[in-house]
C-alpha positions in Angstrom: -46.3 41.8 94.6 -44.0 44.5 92.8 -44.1 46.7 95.0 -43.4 44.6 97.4 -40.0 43.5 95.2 -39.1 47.0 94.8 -38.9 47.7 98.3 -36.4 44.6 98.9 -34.9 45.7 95.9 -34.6 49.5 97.5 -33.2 47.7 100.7 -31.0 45.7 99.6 -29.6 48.4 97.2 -29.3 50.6 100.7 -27.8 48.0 102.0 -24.8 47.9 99.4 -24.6 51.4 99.2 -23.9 51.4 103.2 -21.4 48.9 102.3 -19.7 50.7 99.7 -19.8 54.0 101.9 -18.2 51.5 104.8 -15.6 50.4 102.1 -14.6 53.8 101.2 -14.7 55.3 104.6 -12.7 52.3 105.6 -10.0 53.1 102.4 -10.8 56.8 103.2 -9.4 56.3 107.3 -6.5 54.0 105.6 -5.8 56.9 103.3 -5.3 58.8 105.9 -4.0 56.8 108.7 -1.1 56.2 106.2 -0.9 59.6 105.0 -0.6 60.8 108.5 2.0 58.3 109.1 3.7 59.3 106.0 4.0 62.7 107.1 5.1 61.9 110.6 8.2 59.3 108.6 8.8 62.5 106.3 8.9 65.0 109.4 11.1 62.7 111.0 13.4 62.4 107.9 13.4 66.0 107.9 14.3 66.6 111.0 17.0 63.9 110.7 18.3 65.4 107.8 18.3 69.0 109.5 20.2 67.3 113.1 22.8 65.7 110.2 22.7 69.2 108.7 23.4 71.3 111.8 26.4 68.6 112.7 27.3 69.1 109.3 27.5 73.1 109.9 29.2 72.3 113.6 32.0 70.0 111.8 32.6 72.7 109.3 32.7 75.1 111.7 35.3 73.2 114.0 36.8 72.1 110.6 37.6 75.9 110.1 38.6 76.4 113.9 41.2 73.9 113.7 42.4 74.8 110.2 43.3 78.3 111.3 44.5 77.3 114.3 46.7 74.8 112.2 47.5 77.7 109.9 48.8 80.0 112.6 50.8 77.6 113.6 52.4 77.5 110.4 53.2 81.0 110.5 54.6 80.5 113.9 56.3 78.1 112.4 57.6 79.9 109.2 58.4 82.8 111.8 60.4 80.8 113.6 62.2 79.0 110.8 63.2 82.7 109.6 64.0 83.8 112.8 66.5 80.4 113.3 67.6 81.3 109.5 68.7 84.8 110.6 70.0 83.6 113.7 71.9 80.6 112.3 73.4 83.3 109.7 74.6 85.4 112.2 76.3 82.9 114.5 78.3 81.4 110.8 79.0 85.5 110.3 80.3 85.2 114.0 82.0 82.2 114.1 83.8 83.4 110.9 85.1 86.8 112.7 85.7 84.8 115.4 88.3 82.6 113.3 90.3 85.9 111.7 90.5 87.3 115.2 92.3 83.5 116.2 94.1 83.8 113.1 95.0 87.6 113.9 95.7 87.1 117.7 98.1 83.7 116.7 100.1 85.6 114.4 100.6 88.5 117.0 101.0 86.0 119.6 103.9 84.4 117.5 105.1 87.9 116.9 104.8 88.6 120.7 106.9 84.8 121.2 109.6 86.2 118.9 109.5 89.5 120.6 109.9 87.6 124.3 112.4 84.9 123.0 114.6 88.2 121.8 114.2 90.0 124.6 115.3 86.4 126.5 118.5 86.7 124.7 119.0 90.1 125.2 118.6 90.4 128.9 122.0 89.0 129.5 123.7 91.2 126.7 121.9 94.5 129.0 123.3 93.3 132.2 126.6 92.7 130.8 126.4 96.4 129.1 125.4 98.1 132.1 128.3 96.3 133.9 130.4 97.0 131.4 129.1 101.1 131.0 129.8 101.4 134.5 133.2 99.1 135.4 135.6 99.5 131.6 135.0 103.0 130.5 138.4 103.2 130.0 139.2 100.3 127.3 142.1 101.0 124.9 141.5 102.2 121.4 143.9 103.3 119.1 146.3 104.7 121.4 143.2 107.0 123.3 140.5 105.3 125.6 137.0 104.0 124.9 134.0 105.9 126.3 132.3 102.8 126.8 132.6 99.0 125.9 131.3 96.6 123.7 130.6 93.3 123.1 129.3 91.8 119.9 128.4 88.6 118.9 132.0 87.0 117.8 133.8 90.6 119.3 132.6 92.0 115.8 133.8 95.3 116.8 134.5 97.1 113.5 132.8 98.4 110.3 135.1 99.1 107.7 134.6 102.1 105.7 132.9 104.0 108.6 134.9 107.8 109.3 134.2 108.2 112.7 136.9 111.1 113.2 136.5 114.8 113.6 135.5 116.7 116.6 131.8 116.7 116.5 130.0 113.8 115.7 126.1 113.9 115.1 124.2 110.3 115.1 120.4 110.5 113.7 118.3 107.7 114.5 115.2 106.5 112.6 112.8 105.7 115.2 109.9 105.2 112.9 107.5 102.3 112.9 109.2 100.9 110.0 112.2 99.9 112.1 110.3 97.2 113.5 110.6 95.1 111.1 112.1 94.7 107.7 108.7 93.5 105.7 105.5 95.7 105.4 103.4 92.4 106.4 105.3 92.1 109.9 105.4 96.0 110.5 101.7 96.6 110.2 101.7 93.1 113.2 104.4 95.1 115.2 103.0 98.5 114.8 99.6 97.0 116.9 101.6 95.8 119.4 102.2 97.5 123.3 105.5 99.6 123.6 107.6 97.1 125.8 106.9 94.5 122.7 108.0 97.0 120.2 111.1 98.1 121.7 112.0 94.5 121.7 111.4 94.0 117.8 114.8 92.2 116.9 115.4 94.5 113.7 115.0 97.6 116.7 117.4 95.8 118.9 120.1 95.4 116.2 120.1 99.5 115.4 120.0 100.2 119.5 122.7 97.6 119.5 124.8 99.6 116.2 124.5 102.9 118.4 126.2 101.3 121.1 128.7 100.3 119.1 129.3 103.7 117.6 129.5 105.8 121.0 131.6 103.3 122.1 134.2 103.3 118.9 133.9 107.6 119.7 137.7 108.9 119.4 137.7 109.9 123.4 138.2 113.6 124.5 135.1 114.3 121.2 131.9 115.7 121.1 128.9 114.2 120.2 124.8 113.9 119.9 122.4 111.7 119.3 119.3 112.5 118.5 116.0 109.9 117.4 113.5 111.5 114.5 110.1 110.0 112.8 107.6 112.5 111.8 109.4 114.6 114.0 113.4 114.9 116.1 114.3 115.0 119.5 117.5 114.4 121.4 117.7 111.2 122.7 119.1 112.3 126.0 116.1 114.7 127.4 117.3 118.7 128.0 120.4 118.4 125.3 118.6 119.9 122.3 121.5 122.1 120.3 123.9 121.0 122.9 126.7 118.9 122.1 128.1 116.3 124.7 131.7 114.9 125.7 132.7 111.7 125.4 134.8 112.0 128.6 131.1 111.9 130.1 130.8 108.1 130.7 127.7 108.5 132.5 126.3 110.6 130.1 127.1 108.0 127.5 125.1 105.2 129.9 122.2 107.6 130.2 121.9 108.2 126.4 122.4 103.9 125.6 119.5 103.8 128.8 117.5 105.7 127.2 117.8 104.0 123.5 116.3 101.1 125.1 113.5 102.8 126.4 112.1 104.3 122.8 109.4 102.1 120.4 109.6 103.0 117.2 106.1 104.5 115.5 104.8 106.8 113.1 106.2 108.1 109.5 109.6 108.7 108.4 110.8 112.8 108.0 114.1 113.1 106.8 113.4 117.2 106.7 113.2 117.4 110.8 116.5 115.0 110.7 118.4 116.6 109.0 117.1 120.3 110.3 118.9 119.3 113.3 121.8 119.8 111.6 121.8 123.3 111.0 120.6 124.2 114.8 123.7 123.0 116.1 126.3 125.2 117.1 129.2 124.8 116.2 128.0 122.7 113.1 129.5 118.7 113.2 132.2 117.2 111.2 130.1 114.0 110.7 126.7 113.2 110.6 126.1 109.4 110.9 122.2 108.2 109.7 120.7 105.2 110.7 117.6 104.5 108.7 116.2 101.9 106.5 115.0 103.6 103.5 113.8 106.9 101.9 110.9 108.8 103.7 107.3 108.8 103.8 107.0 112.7 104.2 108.3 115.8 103.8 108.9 119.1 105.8 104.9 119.2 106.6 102.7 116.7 107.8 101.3 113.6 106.1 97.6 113.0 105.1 97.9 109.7 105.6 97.5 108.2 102.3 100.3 105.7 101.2 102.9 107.1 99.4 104.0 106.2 96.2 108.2 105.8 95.6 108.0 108.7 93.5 107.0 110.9 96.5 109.5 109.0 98.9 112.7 110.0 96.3 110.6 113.7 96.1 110.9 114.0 99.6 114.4 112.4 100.1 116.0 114.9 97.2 113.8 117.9 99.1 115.6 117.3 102.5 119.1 116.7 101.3 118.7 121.1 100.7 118.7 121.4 104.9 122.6 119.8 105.0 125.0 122.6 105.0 127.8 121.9 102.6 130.8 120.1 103.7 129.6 118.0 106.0 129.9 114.3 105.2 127.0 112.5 105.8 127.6 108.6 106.9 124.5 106.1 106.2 124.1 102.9 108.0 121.1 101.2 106.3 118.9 98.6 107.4 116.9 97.5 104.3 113.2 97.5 103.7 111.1 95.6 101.3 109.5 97.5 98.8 112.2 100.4 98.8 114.3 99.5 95.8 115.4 102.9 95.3 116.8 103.6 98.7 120.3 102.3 98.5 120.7 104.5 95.0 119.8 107.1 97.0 122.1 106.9 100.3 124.8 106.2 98.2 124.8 109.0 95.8 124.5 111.2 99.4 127.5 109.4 100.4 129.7 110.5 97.1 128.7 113.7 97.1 128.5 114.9 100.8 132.1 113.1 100.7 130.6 110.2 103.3 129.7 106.6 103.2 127.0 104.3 102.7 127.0 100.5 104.1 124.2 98.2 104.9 125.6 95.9 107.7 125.2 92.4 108.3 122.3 90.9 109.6 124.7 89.7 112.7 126.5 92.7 113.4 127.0 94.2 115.2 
């Protein structure tokens, strides 16, 4: 009988041990049926989390693609905004040269009206000149004849004061640029301007206009010349230097009026080359008659073209009065310029002691 029990008890022990080692095998193959499945879900997450990490890494990457594309644009950008900056900058620079050269080219062109509305007025006083130079050479004046006629505005044919006797009579012209015009503003205009405008300046047209009236006031059966200076002199009828001229010679008298017209004033003022004409002629003249407009910008020599101060001007004036042989009166017609205060002082005091005159016509004569 026990031993009997103990074997049931052995089998039924076996028995429970069999189930326990069911029981764990069974946890055991859960254990690791989930832990398998654990590590499949953790492999998956990890390679989600790589896949999410490599699209991270591509997104940065295009990220930085399109932010340097986006920041050369923006250079391109800044590059052009300077280059428009320069651009706009010079067209403003441009448009304001532009605008002087209007304002420039206006005031010549109103100079260039004035000039053409003179010469306008003019043409007719030429034509009737020539007609009268070559049809009334022989007009009566003071018992003698007229070399040539003349017809002022209002027949303003005198000038009192004036000595135009003797036998020789020599007539210097200033031709200089400053006998365009009788402010510095409007001569600096003129002086830019073409020849044909220049000649036609209306201050140049009243001192062609005063040397017709003195050849034809010329005591008839005379002699006389006429010569034009600036920075240097030259007889205004071409192949006459040192030679003196009659005023019987009506045609010679047309030729030296023609050729008047013809000159444009330009360049500096040398009263030292005017008045050295005096001593080449032979026999010397009883008169010399000046028509200027104030003292001169240089002396015997050449200028360096720096402006000259007054000082200089009345150095140089006093400098050339030492080429006029004594005794010969020296007659000044003056046609004033601004910024010359000292010129009138000066003619005149030539006028008292040379035994001459000094006058500065009207603006209408003659």
């Amino acid at each position: 009988m026990p031993a009997k029990a103990r074997r049931e008890i052995s089998g039924g022990l076996i028995s429970f041990l069999d189930v326990m080692c069911c029981g764990f095998g069974a946890v055991v193959l859960l254990v690791v049926i989930l832990n398998g499945q654990v590590v499949q879900k953790r492999q998956a997450g990890s390679e989600t989390l790589r896949e999410e990490l490599r699209q991270t890494t591509a997104l940065e990457e295009f990220a930085r693609e399109e932010l340097a594309k986006v920041m050369q644009e923006v250079t391109q950008v800044e590059q052009k905004r300077t280059e428009l900056s320069a651009q706009a900058a010079e067209m403003e620079a441009r448009v304001r040269d532009t605008a002087r050269k209007a304002r420039e080219a206006q005031a010549q062109a109103q100079a260039v009206q004035s000039a053409l509305a003179n010469l306008r007025t003019q043409s007719e006083a030429v034509e009737k000149t020539v007609s009268l130079l070559r049809t009334k050479a022989d007009q009566q004046w003071e018992g003698g004849k007229r070399p040539v006629g003349f017809s002022g505005d209002g027949q303003r044919q005198y000038l009192t004061g004036l000595k135009l006797g003797g036998e020789r009579t020599l007539i210097l012209v200033d031709a200089s640029a400053s006998m365009l015009d009788e402010t510095v503003v409007n001569v600096v205009r003129w002086k830019v301007m073409d020849p044909e405008v220049r000649r036609n300046s209306p201050k140049w047209q009243r001192v062609v206009r005063s040397l017709h009236w003195l050849l034809a006031n010329l005591r008839p059966g005379k002699q006389y010349q006429v010569y034009f200076f600036n920075t240097a002199a030259n007889p205004l009828v071409q192949g006459s230097d040192k030679q003196w001229l009659n005023t019987h010679d009506t045609a010679g008298i047309s030729s030296a009026l023609l050729a008047a017209r013809t000159i444009a004033p330009e360049g500096g003022t040398s009263l030292h080359q005017a008045f050295g004409v005096i001593s080449r002629m032979e026999p010397k003249p009883d008169s010399v008659i000046l028509l200027t407009d104030g003292l001169p910008t240089q002396g015997a020599g050449a200028g360096d073209g720096r402006p000259v101060s007054a000082d200089e001007r009345l150095s140089h004036f006093k400098d050339s009065l030492r080429r006029i042989p004594n005794g010969i009166p020296v007659n000044t017609l003056l046609f004033p310029m601004e910024g010359d205060p000292e010129a009138a002082g000066a003619f005149w005091e030539l006028a008292v002691t040379s035994r001459g005159s000094f006058m500065t016509p009207a603006r209408d004569w003659p």
